[in-house]
N, C-alpha and C positions, 0 to 999 in steps of 0.2 A: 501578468504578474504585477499586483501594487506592493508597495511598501508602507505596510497598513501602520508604521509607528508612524509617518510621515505624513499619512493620508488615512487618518482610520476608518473616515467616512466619506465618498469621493462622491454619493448624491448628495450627500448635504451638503459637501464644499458646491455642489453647481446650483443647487438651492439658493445657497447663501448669495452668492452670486446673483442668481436670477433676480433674489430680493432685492437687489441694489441696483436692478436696470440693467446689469453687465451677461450678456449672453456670455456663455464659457466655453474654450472651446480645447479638445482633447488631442496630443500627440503620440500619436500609433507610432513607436519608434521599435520596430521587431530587431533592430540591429545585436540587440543584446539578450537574444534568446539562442543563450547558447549552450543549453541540455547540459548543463554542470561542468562546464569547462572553467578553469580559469580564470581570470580577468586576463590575464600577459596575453593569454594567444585565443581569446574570446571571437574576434572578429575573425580568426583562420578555420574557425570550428563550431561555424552556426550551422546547424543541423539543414539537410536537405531532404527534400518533400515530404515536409512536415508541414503540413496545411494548416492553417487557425483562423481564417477568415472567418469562419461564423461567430468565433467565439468574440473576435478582435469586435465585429460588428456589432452583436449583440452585446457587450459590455459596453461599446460608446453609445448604444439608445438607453438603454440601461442605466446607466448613470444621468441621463438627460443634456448629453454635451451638444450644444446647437453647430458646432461643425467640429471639425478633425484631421489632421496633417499628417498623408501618409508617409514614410521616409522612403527611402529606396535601396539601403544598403541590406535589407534582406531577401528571401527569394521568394516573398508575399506582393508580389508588384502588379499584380493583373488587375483594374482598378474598375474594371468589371464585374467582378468576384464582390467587392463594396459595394459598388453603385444598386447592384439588383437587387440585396438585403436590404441597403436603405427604403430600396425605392419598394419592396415587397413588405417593409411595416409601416410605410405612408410616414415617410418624414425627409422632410428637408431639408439637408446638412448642406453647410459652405465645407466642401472638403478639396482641399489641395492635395495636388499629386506634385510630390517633391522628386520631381526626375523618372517615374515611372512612366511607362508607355507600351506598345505591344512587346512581344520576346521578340529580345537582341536591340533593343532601342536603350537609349538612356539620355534622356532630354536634356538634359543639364549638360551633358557633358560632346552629347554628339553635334559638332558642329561641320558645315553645315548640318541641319535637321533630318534624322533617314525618312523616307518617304510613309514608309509603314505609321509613323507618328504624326506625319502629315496630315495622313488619310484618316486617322481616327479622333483627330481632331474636326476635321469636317463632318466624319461620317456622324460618330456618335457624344464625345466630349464629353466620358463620365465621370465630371469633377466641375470644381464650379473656379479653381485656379491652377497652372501647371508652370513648375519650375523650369526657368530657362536657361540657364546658367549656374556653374557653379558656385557655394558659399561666398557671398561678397565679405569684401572685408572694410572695415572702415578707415580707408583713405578713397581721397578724391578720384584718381584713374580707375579705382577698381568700382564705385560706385557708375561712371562712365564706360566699363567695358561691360559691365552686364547689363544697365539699360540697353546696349547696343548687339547684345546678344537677342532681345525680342524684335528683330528689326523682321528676321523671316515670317514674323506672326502679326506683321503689319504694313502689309501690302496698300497702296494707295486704295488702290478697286476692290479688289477680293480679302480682306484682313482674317486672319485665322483666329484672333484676339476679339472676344465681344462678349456683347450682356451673356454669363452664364459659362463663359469660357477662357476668362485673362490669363492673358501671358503675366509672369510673374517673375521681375527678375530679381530676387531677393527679398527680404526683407530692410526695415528705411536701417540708414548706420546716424541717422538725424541724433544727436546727444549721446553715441555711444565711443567708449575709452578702447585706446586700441590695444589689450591685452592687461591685465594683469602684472605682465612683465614688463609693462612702458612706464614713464615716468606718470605721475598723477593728472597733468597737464595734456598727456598724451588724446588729445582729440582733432577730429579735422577744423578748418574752422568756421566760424559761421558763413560765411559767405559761399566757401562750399556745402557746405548743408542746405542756404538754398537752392543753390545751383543742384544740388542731390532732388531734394524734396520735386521742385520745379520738375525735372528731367522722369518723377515717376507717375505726376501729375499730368503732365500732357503725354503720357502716352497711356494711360489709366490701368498706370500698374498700380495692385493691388497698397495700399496705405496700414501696412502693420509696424507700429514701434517696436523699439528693443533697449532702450533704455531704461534706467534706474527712476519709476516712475514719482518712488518717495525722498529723490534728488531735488531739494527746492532750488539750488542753485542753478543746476541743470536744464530744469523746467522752466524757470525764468527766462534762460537764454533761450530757447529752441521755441516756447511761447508762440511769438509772433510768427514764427515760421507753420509749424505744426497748427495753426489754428486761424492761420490768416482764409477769411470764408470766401473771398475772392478765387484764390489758388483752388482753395477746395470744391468751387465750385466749376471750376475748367473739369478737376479730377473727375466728379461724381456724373458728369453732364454726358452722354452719352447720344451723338447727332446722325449718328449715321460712322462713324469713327470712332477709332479706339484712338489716334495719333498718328503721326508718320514723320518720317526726317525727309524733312525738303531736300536739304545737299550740307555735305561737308567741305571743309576746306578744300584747296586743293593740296595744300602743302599740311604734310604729315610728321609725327614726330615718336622715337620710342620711347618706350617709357616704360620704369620696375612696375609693376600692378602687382599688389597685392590680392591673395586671395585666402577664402576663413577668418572666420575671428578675431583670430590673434594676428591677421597679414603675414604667416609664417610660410604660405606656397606662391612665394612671388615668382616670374612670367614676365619676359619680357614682352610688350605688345603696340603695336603702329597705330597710335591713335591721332583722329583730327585735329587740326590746332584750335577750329570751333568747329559749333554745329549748327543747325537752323532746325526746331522741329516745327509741329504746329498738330492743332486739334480743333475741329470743327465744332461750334456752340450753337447753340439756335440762334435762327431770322439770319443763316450767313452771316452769321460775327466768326470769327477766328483767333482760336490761340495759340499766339506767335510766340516761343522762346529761343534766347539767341544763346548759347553755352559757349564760352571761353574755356578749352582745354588745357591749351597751350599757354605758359605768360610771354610767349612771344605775340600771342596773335593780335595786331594791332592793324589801324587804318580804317575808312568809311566803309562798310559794306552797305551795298546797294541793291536791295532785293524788292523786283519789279515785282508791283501787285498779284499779276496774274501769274507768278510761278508760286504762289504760296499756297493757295486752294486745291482741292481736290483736281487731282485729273478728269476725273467725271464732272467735275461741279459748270450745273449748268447757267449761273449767272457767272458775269463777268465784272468785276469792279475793277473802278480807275482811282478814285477817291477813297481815306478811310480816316475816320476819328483815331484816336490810338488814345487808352489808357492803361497804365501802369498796374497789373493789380498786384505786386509784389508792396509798393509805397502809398498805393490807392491816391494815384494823383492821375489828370488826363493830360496831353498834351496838348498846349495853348494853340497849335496849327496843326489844320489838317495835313495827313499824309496825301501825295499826289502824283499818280504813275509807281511808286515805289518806296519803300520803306528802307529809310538811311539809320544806320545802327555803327556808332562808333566805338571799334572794337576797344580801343586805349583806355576806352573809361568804364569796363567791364569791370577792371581789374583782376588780379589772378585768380582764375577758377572761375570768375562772377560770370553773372549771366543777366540780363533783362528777359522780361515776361509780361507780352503784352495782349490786349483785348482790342484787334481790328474790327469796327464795326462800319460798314458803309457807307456813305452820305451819299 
């Protein structure tokens, strides 16, 4: 169902589109197919086993949309049903599975992960990104609990996250107001934005904005972040790894987390006071980021060479260059035996993001 005053022509808006370089991409949102119910009690009264997969499918090739987000709060979740139509009129769609998974699964929400979603991630993976958590919200712990919700889809050795199959834990909250109902001011602040941005980059979650993109104000600030081609190149770079978290703190703290939108289903939740990830680059370089969760977490950490690299990884390094690609600066001395990171000067939320390359 479109809403043709809205949209009276949906190929030509992906036309239009297309004319301008912007692939466009469509959201299969069935939650509000609810056979002339209401709005008040719409979501208690969506019809059952009422199929529409072909038509769902056939109207996003139709229209010409280059990918599609399917949701999950209807009973059209089988993402199989998708995959086979696309793939039976020869087209290739980025399509996200927003929490769908086999029956009685629900990705987002099932933690740990049930096996049955496990196994069809390995088996078949018929989506090109799949939700791992539920709706982030834009503050800083909640942007750190759902990065940390893709952790079971990034196994050091065996990763379930890869070309054609990312784990996805939200979308960025990079320039985005915490509700409607918040003050106008109401944003996280830059520093956690990198700390955000950084934390989806080394583990190569997917990079979707949600900000107000004709915000010149907004866009200026986030700028340097969103477009710094260093970071973006650890994100797009793909070595044999999606990411992995080296080690957490050991001292833990809790904390309100926000979750949606608006941060209206907050959660209490025991998060690190830092973190250490890292993502492997070509020629054995390594991207090391150190996240400050906690504004307690202070003092030198000391992180021996050889714990940073792949468990499997079959060179051994003692020495390594270290540059900055958040400031695009190197460090005048090599690193040797281990890499010293002084929490105090992180600052709250902040994080450093470095590019270890050998010598």
């Amino acid at each position: 169902m479109v809403d043709t005053q809205t949209f009276p022509d949906m190929k030509g808006m992906v036309g239009y589109g297309a004319a301008k370089n912007v692939k466009m991409g469509f959201y299969g949102n069935n939650c509000h197919c609810n056979g002339g119910q209401t709005a008040a009690d719409r979501w208690q009264n969506i019809p059952k086993d009422v199929e529409h997969y072909a038509q769902d499918a056939q109207f996003t090739l139709d229209a010409g949309f280059a990918g599609t987000k399917i949701d999950s709060c209807g009973d059209q979740r089988d993402m199989n049903q998708y995959a086979s139509r696309f793939a039976a009129a020869g087209k290739e769609l980025l399509v996200e599975s927003c929490g769908n998974g086999p029956n009685g699964t629900n990705p987002k929400k099932d933690s740990p992960p049930m096996q049955a979603f496990l196994d069809q991630l390995e088996d078949s993976c018929p989506f090109s990104l799949f939700r791992v958590s539920v709706d982030v919200a834009p503050q800083f712990f909640s942007t750190v609990y759902n990065a940390n919700r893709a952790l079971p889809y990034l196994d050091q050795v065996k990763p379930l996250s890869r070309p054609g199959c990312w784990a996805y834990p939200d979308m960025l909250e990079v320039g985005v107001r915490r509700g409607s109902k918040q003050p106008a001011d109401a944003y996280m602040t830059e520093v956690e934005w990198q700390s955000h941005f950084s934390m989806w980059a080394v583990t190569s979650a997917p990079l979707i904005l949600g900000f107000d993109l004709s915000d010149d104000k907004v866009m200026q600030t986030v700028w340097p972040i969103i477009a710094n081609t260093e970071v973006l190149a650890v994100s797009q770079q793909y070595s044999g790894h999606p990411g992995y978290l080296v080690l957490n703190s050991t001292n833990s703290t809790v904390v309100s987390t926000d979750h949606g939108c608006s941060g209206g289903r907050p959660s209490n939740e025991l998060l690190p006071d830092y973190q250490v990830w890292a993502k492997p680059q070509p020629n054995n370089t390594l991207a090391v980021l150190v996240v400050s969760v906690s504004p307690s977490a202070e003092g030198v950490l000391e992180l021996p060479l050889g714990t940073l690299w792949p468990r499997n990884s079959a060179e051994s390094v003692t020495s390594v260059s270290v540059r900055d690609i958040v400031s695009h600066t190197t460090h005048a001395n090599v690193a040797v035996g281990a890499l010293r990171i002084d929490l105090s000067k992180l600052g709250v939320h902040g994080s450093t993001f470095l590019l270890l390359t050998p010598v």
